[in-house]
PyMOL CGO cylinders between C-alpha atoms (Angstrom):
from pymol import cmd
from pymol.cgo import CYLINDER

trace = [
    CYLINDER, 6.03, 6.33, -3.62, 3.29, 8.77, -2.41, 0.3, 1, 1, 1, 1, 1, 1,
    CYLINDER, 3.29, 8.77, -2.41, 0.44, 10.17, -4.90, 0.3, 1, 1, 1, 1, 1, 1,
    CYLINDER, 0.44, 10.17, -4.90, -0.68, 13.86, -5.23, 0.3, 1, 1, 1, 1, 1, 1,
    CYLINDER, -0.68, 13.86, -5.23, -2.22, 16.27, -7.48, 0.3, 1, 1, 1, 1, 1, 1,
    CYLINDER, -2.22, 16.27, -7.48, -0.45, 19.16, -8.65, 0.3, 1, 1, 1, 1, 1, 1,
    CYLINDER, -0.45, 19.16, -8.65, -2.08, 22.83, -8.91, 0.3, 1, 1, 1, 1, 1, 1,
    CYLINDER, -2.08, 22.83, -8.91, -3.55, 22.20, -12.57, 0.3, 1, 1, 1, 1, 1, 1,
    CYLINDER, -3.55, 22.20, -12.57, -5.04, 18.97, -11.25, 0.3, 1, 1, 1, 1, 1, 1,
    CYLINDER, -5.04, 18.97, -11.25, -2.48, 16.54, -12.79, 0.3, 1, 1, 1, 1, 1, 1,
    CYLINDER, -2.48, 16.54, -12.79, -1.76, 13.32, -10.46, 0.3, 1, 1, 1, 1, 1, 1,
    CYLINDER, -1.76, 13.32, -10.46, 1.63, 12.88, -9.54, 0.3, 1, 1, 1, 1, 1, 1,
    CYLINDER, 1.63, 12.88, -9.54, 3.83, 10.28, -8.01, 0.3, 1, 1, 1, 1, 1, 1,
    CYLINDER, 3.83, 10.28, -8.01, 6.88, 11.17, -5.54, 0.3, 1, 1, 1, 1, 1, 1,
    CYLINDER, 6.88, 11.17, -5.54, 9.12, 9.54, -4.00, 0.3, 1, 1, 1, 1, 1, 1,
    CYLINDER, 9.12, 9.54, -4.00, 8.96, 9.41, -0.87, 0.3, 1, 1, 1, 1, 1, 1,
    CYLINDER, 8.96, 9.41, -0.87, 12.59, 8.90, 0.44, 0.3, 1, 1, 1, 1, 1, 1,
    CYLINDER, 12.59, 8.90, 0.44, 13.90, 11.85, -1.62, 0.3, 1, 1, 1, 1, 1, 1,
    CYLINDER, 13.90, 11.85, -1.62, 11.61, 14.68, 0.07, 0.3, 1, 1, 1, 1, 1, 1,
    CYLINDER, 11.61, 14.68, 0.07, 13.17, 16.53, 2.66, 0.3, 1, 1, 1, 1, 1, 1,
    CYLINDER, 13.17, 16.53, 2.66, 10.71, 19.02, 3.77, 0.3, 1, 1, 1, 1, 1, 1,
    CYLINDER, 10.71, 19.02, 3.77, 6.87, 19.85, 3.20, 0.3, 1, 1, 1, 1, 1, 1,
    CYLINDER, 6.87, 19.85, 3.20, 5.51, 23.57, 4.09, 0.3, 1, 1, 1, 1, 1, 1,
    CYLINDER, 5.51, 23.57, 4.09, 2.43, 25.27, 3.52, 0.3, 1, 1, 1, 1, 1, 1,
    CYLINDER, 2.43, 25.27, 3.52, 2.74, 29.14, 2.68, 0.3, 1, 1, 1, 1, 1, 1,
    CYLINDER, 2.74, 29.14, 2.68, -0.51, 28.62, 1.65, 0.3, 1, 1, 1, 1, 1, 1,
    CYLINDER, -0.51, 28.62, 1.65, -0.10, 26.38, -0.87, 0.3, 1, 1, 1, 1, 1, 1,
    CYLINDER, -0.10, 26.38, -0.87, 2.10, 23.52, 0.03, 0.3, 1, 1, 1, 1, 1, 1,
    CYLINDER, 2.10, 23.52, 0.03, 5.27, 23.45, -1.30, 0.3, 1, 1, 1, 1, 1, 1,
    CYLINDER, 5.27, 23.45, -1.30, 7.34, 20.25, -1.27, 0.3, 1, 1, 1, 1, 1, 1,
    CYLINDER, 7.34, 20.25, -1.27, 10.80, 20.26, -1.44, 0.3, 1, 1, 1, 1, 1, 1,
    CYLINDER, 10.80, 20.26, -1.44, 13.32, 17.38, -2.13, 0.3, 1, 1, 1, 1, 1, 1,
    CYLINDER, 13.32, 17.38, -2.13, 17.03, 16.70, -1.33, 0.3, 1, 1, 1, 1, 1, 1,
    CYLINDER, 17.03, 16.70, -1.33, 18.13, 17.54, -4.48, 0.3, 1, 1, 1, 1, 1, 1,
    CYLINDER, 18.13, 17.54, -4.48, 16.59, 20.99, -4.37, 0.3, 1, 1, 1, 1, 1, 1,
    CYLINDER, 16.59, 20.99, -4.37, 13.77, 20.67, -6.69, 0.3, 1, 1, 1, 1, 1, 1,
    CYLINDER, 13.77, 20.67, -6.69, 10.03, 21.78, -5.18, 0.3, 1, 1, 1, 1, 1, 1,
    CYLINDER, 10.03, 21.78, -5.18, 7.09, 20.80, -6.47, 0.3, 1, 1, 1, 1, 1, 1,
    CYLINDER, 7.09, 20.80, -6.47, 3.44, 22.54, -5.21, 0.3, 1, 1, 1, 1, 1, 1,
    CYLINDER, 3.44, 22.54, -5.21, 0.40, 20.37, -4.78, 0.3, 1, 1, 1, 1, 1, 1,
    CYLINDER, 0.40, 20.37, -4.78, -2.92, 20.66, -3.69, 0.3, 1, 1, 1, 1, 1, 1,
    CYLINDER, -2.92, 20.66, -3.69, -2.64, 18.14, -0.86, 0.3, 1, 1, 1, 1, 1, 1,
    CYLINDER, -2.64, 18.14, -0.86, -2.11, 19.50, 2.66, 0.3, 1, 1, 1, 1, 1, 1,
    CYLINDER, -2.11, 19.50, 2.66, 1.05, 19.54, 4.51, 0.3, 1, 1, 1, 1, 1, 1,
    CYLINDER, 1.05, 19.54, 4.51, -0.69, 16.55, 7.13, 0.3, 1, 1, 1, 1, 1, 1,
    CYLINDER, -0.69, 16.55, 7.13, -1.84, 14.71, 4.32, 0.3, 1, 1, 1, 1, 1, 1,
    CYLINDER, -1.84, 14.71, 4.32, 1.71, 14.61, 2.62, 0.3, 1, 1, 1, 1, 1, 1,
    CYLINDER, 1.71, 14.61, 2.62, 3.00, 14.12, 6.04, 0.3, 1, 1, 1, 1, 1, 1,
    CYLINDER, 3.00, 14.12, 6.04, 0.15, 10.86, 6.48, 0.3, 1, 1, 1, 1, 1, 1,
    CYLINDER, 0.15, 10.86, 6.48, 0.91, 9.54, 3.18, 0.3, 1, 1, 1, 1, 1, 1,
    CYLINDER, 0.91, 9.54, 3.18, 4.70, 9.28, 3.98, 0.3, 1, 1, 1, 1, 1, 1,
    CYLINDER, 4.70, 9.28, 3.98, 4.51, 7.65, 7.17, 0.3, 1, 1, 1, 1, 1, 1,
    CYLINDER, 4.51, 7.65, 7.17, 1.85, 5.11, 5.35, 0.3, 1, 1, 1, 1, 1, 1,
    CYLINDER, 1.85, 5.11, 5.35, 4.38, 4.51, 2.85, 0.3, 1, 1, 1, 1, 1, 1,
    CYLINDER, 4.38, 4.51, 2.85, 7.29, 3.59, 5.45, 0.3, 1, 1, 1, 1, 1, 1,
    CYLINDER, 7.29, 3.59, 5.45, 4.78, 1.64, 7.15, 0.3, 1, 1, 1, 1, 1, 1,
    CYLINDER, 4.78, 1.64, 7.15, 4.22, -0.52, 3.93, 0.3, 1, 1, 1, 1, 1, 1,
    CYLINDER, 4.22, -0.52, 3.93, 7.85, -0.49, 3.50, 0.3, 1, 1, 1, 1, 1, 1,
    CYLINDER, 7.85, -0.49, 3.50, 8.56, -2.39, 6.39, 0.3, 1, 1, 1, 1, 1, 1,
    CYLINDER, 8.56, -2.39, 6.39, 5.86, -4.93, 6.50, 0.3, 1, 1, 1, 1, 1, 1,
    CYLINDER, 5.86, -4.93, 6.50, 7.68, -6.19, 3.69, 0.3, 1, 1, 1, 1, 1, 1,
    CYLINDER, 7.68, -6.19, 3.69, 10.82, -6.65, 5.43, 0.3, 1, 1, 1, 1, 1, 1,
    CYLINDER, 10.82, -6.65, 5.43, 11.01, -10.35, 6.60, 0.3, 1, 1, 1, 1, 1, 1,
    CYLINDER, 11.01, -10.35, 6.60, 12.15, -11.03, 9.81, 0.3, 1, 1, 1, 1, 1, 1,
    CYLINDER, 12.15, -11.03, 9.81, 15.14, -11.59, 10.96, 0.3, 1, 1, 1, 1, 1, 1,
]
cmd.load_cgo(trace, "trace")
């Protein structure tokens, strides 16, 4: 899960694994697989940097094999 702030500077909490693409037209838009899109304040790279943190985290979990 990823945090950022809407437009009316509400937090929000997305999940990371159901986004599909980010874009910034200029505000940036994030849309998910289902269709949905949400707008946030955040910048596209800091969407992008929060994602890749979050995989990151998800796989220093993973024990081993």
């Amino acid at each position: 899960m990823i945090t950022t702030t809407r437009l009316n500077g509400k937090p929000l909490v997305v999940n990371a694994d159901l986004i599909r693409t980010v874009e910034e037209n200029p505000d940036t838009t994030i849309t998910l697989i289902n269709g949905d899109r949400i707008i946030v304040k955040d910048s596209m790279s800091e969407i992008v940097s929060k994602t890749i943190e979050f995989g990151r985290h998800l796989r220093r979990m993973i024990p081993p094999s």
